[in-house]
N, CA, C and O of each residue as an XYZ file, in Angstrom:
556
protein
N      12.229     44.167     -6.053
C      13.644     44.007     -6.271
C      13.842     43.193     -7.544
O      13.232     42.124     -7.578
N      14.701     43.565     -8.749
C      15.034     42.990     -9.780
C      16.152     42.269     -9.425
O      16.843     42.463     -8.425
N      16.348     41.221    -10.489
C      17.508     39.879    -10.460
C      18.668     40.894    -11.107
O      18.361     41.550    -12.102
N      20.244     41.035    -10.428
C      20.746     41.728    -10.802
C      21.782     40.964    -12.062
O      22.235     39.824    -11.954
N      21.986     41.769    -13.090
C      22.767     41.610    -13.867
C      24.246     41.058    -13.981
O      25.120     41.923    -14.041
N      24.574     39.964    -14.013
C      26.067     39.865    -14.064
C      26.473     39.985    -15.685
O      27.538     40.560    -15.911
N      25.991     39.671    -16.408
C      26.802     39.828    -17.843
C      25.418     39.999    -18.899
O      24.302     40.313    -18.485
N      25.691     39.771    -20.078
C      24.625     39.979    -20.680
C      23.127     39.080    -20.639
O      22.021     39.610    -20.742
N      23.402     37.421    -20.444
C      22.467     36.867    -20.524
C      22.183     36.224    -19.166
O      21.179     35.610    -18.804
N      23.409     36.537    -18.440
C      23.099     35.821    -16.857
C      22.610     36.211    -15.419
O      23.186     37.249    -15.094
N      21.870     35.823    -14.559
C      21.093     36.875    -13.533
C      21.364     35.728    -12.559
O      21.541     34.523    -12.741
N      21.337     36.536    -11.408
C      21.003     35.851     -9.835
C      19.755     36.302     -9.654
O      19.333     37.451     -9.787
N      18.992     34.972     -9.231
C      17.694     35.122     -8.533
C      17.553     35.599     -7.416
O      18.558     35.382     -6.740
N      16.445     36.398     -6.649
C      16.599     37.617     -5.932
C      16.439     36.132     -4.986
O      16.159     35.011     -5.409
N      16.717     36.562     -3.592
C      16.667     35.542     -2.202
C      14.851     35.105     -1.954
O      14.496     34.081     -1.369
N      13.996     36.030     -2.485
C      12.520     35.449     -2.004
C      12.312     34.550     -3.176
O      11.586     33.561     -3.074
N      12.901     34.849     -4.249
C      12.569     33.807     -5.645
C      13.064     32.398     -5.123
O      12.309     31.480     -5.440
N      14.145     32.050     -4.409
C      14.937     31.254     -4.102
C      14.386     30.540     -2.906
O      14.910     29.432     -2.785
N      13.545     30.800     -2.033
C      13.176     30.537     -1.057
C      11.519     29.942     -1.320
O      10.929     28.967     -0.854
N      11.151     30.888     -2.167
C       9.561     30.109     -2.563
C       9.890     29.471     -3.461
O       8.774     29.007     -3.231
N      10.438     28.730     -4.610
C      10.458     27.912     -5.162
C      11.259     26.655     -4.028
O      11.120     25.533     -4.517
N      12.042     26.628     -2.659
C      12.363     25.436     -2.191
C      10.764     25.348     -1.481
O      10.237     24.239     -1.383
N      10.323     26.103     -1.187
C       9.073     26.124     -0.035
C       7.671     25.514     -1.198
O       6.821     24.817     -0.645
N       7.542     25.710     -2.273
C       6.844     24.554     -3.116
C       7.670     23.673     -3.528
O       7.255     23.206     -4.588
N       8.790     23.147     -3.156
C       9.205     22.177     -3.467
C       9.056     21.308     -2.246
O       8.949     20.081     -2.231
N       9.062     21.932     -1.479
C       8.980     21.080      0.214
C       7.276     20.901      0.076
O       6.857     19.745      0.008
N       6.475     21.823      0.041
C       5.355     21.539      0.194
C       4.532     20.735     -0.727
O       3.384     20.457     -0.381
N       4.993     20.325     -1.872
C       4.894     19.163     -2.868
C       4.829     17.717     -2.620
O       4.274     16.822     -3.257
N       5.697     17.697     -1.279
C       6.164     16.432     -0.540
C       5.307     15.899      0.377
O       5.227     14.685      0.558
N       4.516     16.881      1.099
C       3.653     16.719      2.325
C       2.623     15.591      1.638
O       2.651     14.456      2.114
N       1.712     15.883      0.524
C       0.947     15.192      0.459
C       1.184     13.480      0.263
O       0.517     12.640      0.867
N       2.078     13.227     -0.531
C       2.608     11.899     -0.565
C       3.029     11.350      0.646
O       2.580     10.242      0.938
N       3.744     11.865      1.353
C       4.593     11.247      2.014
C       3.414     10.921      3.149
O       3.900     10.023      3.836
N       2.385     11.168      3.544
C       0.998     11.594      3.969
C       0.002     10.273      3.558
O      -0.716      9.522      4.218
N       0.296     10.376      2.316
C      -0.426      9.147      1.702
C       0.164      7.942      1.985
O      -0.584      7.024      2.322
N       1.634      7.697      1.906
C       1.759      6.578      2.289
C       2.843      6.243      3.124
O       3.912      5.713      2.822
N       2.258      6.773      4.640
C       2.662      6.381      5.960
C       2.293      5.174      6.164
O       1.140      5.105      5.738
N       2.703      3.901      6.688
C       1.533      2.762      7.273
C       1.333      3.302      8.504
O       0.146      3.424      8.808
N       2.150      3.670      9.321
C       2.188      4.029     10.991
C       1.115      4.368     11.248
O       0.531      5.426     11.014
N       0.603      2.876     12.078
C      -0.664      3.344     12.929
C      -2.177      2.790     12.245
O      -3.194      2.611     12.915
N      -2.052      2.550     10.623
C      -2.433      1.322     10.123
C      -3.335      0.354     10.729
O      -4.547      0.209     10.894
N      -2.258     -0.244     10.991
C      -2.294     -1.735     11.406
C      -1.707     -2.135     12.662
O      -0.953     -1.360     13.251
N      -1.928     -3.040     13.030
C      -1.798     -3.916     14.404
C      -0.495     -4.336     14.090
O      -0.558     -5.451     13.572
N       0.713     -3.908     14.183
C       2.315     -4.925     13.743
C       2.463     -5.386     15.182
O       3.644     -5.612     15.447
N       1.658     -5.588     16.158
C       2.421     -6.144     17.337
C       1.634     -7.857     17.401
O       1.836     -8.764     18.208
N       0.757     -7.801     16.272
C      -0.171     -9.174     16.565
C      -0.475     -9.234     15.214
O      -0.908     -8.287     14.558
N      -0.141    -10.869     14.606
C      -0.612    -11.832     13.301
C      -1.611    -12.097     13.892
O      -1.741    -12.369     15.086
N      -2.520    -12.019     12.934
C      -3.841    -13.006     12.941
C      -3.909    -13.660     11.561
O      -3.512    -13.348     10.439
N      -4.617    -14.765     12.130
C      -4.827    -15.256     10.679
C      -6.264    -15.786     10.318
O      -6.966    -16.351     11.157
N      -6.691    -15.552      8.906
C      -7.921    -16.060      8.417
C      -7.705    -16.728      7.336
O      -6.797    -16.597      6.515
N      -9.364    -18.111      7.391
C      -9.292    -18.526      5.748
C     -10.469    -17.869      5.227
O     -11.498    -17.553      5.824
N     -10.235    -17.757      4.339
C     -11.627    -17.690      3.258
C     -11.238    -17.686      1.835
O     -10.174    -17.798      1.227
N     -12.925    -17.455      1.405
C     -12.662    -17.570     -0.472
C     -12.503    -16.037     -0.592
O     -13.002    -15.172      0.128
N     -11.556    -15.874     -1.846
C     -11.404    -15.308     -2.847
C     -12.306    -14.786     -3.374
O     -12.804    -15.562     -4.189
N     -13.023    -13.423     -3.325
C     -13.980    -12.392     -4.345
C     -13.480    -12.179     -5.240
O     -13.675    -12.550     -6.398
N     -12.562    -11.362     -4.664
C     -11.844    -10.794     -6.063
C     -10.211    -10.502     -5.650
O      -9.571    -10.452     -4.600
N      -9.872    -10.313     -7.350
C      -8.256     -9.907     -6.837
C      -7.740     -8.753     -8.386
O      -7.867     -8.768     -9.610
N      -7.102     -7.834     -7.267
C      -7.418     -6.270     -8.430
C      -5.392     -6.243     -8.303
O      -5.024     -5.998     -7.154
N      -4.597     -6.392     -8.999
C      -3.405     -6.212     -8.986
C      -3.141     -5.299    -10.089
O      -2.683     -5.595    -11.193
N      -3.624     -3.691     -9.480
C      -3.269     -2.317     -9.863
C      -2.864     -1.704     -9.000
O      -2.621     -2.092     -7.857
N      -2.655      0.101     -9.778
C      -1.848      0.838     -9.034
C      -3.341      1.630     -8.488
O      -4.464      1.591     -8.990
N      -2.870      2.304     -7.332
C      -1.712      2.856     -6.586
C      -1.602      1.446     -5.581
O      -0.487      1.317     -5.076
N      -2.549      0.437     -5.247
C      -2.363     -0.302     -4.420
C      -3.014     -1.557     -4.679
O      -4.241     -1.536     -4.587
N      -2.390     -2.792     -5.024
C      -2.909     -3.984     -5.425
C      -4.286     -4.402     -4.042
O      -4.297     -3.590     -3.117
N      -4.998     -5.198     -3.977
C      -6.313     -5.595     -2.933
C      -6.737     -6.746     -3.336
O      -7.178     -6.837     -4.481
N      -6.696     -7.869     -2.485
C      -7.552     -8.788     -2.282
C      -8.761     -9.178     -1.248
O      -8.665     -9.423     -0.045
N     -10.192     -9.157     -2.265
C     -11.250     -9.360     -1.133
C     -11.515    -10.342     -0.732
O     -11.598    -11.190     -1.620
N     -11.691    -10.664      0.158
C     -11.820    -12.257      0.529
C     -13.109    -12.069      1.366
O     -13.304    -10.955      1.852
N     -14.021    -13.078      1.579
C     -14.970    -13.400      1.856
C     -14.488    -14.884      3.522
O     -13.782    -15.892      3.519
N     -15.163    -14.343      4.406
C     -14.793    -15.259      5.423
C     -15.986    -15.091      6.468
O     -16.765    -14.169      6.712
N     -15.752    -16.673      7.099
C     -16.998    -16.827      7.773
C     -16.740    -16.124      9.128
O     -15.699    -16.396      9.727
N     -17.500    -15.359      9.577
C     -17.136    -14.653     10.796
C     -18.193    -14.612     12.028
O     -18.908    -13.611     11.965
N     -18.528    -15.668     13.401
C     -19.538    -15.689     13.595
C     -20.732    -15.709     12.939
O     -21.599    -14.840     12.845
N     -20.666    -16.806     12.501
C     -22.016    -17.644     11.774
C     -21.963    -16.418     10.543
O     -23.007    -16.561      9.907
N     -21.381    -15.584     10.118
C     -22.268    -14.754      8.797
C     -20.943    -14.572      8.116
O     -19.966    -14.215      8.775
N     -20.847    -14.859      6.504
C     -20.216    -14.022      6.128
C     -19.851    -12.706      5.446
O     -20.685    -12.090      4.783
N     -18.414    -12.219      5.639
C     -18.365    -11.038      6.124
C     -16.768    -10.656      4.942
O     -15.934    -11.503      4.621
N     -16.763     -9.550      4.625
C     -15.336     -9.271      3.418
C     -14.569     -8.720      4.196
O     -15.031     -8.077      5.139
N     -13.490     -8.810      4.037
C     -12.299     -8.552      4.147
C     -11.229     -7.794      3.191
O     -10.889     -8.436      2.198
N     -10.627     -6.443      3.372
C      -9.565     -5.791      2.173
C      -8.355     -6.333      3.024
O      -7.970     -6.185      4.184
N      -7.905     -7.076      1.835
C      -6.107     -7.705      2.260
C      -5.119     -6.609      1.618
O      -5.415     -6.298      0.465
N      -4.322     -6.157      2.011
C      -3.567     -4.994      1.494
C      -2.107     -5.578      1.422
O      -1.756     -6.408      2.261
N      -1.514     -5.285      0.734
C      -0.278     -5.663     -0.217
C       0.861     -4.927      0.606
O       2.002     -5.029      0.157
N       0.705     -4.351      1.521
C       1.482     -2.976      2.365
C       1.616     -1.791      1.284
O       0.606     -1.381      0.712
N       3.000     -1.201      0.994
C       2.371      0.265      0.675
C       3.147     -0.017     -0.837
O       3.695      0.904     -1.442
N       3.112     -1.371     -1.331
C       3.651     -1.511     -2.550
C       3.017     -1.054     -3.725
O       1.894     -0.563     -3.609
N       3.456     -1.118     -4.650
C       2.544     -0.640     -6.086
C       2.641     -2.050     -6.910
O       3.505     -2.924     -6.839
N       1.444     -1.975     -7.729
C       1.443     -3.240     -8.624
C       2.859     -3.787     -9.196
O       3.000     -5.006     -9.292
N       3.851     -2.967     -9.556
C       4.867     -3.121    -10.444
C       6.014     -4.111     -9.555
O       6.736     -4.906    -10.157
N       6.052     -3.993     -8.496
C       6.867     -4.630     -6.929
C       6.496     -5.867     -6.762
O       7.381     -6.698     -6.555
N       5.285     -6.232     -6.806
C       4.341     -7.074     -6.649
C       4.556     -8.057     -7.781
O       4.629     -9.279     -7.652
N       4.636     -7.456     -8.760
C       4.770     -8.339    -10.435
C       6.111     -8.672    -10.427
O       6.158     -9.811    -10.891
N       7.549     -8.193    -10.074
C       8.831     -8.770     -9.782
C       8.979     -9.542     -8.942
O       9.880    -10.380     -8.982
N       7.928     -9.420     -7.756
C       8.021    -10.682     -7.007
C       6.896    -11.980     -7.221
O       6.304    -12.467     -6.258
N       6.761    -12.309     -8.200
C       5.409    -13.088     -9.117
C       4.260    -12.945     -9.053
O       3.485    -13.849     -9.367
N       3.877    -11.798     -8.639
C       1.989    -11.962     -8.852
C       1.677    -11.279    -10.140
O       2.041    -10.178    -10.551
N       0.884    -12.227    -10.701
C       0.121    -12.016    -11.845
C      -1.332    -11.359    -11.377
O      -1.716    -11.342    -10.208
N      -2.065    -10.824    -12.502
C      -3.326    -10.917    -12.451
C      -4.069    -12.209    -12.352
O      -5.165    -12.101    -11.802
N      -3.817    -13.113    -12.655
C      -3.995    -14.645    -12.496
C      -3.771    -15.128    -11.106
O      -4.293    -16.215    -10.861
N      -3.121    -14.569    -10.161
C      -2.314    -15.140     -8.885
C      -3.502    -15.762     -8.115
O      -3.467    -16.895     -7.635
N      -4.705    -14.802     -8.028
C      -5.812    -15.482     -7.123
C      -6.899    -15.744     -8.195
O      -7.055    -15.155     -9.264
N      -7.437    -16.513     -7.794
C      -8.823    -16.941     -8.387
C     -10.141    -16.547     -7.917
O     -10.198    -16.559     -6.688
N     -11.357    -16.156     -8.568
C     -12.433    -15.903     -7.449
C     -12.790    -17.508     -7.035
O     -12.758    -18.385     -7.899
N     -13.117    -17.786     -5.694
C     -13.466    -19.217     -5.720
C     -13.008    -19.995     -4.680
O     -13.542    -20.730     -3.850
N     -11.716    -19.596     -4.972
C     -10.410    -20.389     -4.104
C     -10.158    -20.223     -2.748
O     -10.187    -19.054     -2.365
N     -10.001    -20.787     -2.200
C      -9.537    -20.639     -0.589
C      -7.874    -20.723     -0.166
O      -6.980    -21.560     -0.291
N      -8.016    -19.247      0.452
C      -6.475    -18.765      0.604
C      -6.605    -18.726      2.290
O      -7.665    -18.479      2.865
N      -5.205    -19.042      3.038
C      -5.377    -18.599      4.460
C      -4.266    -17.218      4.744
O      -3.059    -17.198      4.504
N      -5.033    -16.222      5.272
C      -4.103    -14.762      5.259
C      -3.499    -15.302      6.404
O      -3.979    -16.327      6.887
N      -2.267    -14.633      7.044
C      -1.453    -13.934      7.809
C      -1.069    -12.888      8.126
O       0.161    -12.863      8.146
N      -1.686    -11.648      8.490
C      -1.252    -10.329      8.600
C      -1.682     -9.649      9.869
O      -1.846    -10.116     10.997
N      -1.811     -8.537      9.444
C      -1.796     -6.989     10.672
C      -3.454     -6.859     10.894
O      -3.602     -5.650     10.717
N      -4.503     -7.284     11.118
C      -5.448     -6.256     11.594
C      -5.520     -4.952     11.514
O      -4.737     -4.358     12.255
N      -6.535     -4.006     10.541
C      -6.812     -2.723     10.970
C      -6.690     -1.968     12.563
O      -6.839     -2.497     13.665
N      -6.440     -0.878     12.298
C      -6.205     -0.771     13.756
C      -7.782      0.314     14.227
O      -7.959      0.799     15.345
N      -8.508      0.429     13.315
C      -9.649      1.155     13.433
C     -10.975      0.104     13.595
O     -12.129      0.393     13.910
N     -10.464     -1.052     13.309
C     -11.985     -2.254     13.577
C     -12.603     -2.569     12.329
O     -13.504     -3.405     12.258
N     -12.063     -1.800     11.109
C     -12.447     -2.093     10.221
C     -12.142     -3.734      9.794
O     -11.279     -4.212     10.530
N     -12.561     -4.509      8.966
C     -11.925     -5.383      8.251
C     -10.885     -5.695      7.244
O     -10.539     -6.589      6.472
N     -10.606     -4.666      7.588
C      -8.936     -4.494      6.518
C      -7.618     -5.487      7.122
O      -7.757     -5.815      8.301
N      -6.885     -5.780      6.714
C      -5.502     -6.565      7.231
C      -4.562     -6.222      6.123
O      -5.151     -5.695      5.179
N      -3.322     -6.359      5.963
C      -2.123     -5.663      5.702
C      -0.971     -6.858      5.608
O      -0.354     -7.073      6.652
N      -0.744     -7.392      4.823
C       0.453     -8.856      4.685
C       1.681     -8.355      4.329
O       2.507     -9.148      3.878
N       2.015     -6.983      4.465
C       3.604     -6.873      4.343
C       4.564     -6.509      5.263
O       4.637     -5.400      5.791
N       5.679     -7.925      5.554
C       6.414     -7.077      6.392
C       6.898     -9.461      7.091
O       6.235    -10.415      6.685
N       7.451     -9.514      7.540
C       7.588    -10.999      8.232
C       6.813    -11.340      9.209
O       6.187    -10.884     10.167
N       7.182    -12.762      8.376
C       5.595    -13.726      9.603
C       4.797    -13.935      8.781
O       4.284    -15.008      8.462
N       4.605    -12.692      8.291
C       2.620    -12.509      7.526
C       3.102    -13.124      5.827
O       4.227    -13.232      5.339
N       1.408    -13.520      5.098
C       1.529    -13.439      3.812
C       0.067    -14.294      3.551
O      -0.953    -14.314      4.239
N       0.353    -14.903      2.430
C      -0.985    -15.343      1.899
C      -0.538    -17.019      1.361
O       0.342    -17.422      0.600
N      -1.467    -17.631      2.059
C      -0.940    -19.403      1.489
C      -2.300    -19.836      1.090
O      -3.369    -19.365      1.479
N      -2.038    -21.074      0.022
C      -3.091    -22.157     -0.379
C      -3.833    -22.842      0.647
O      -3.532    -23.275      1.759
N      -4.651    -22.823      0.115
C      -5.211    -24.164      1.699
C      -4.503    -25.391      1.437
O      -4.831    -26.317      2.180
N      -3.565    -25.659      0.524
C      -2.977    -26.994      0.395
C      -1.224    -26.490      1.855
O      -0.310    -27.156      2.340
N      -1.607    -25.232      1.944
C       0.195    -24.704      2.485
C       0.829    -23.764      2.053
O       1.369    -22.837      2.657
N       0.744    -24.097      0.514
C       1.636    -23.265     -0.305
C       1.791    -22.130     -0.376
O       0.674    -21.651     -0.178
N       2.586    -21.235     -0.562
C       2.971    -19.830      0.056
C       2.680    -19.060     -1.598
O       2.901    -19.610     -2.676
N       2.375    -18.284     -1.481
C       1.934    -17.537     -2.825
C       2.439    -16.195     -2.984
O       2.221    -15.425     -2.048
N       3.071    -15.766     -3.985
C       3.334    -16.119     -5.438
C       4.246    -17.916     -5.345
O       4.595    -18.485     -6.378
């Protein structure tokens, strides 16, 4: 079926043209929206909290990470602190620098627990976050 003619330079798109271009436009969406679900994540019904030092601290995209190193039954053991489903740029309006953590330093988390047993935890959302060992709430 051809796009029929209304005047010299103008056409209606036939109804399947119209329908597969919304149907890759819908299906464009799946993967993102996929990527960043938290649901199911993390533990949001229980804070825990840990101290440890500071490995490292990576404040990029797609997802800023702090590793922390903590003593866990006599051994220690790393930890991925996750920023929730923010991007570096969110993170930098609300003051974190690349500077924000130090390797070295001792921070005490507040967050979500993995919900798979991994060592991952998740600080976005109330209650939770990341403080100094002096208190201080960071950024």
């Amino acid at each position: 079926m051809t796009p029929t003619c209304l005047g010299r330079f103008k056409t209606v798109p036939t109804l399947g043209a119209v329908l597969g271009a919304a149907l890759l436009l819908f299906a464009a969406t799946i993967p993102a929206s996929a990527h960043h679900g938290q649901a199911g994540l993390f533990d949001e019904s229980k804070v825990v909290e840990l101290k440890g030092t500071v490995k490292k601290w990576s404040l990029v995209n797609p997802h800023p990470i702090l590793l922390l190193e903590v003593a866990e039954n006599g051994m220690k053991v790393d930890y991925d602190v996750y920023f929730g489903p923010s991007a570096a740029g969110p993170l930098r309006r609300q003051g974190y620098t690349p500077e924000t953590f130090k390797a070295g330093e001792t921070v005490v988390v507040k967050g979500h627990r993995a919900t798979d047993g991994s060592r991952g935890m998740d600080v976005w959302g109330r209650g939770v976050g990341v403080t100094r060992e002096d208190g201080k709430p960071v950024p």
